[in-house]
Residue, then its C-alpha position, 0 to 999 in steps of 0.5 A: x449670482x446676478x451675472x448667472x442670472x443675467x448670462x442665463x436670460x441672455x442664452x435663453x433669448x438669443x435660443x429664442x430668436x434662433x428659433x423664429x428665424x429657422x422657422x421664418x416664412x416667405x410670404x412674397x407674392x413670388x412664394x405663392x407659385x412655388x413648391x414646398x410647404x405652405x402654412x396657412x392660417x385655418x379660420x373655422x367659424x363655431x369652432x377653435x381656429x389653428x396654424x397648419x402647414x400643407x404640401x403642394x406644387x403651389x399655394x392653391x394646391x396646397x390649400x385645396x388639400x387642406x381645405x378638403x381635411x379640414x371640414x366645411x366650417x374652416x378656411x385656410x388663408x395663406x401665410x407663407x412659404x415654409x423655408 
């Protein structure tokens, strides 16, 4: 019973770690210029912050994009290239 468990919590934490790897960013300061996806930290005043992601030839497309969906209370403040 405690080798299950102990194979158990073992496959769980290495499918963890899988996942924050497929999903790591580049947030070198290189990235800002290439195309991609870009995800941005979205910091909205009197209202629920978020983590969203936006298509551009560069960072500052990118945000501006978002900038222009998000509304007036929020800012996107980059955190990297999605890769």
């Amino acid at each position: 019973m405690k080798k299950t468990i102990g194979f158990v919590g073992l496959v769980a934490g290495a499918a963890f770690m899988l996942a924050g790897a497929a999903s790591a960013l580049d947030s070198s300061f290189g990235a800002q210029s290439k195309a991609g996806t870009h995800q941005f930290y979205v910091w909205c005043t009197g209202g629920a912050d978020s983590v969203q992601s936006a298509d551009g030839s560069n960072a500052k497309e990118a945000q501006a994009a978002l900038a222009g969906s998000v509304g007036g209370n929020c800012w996107p403040v980059w955190q990297g290239l999605a890769g």
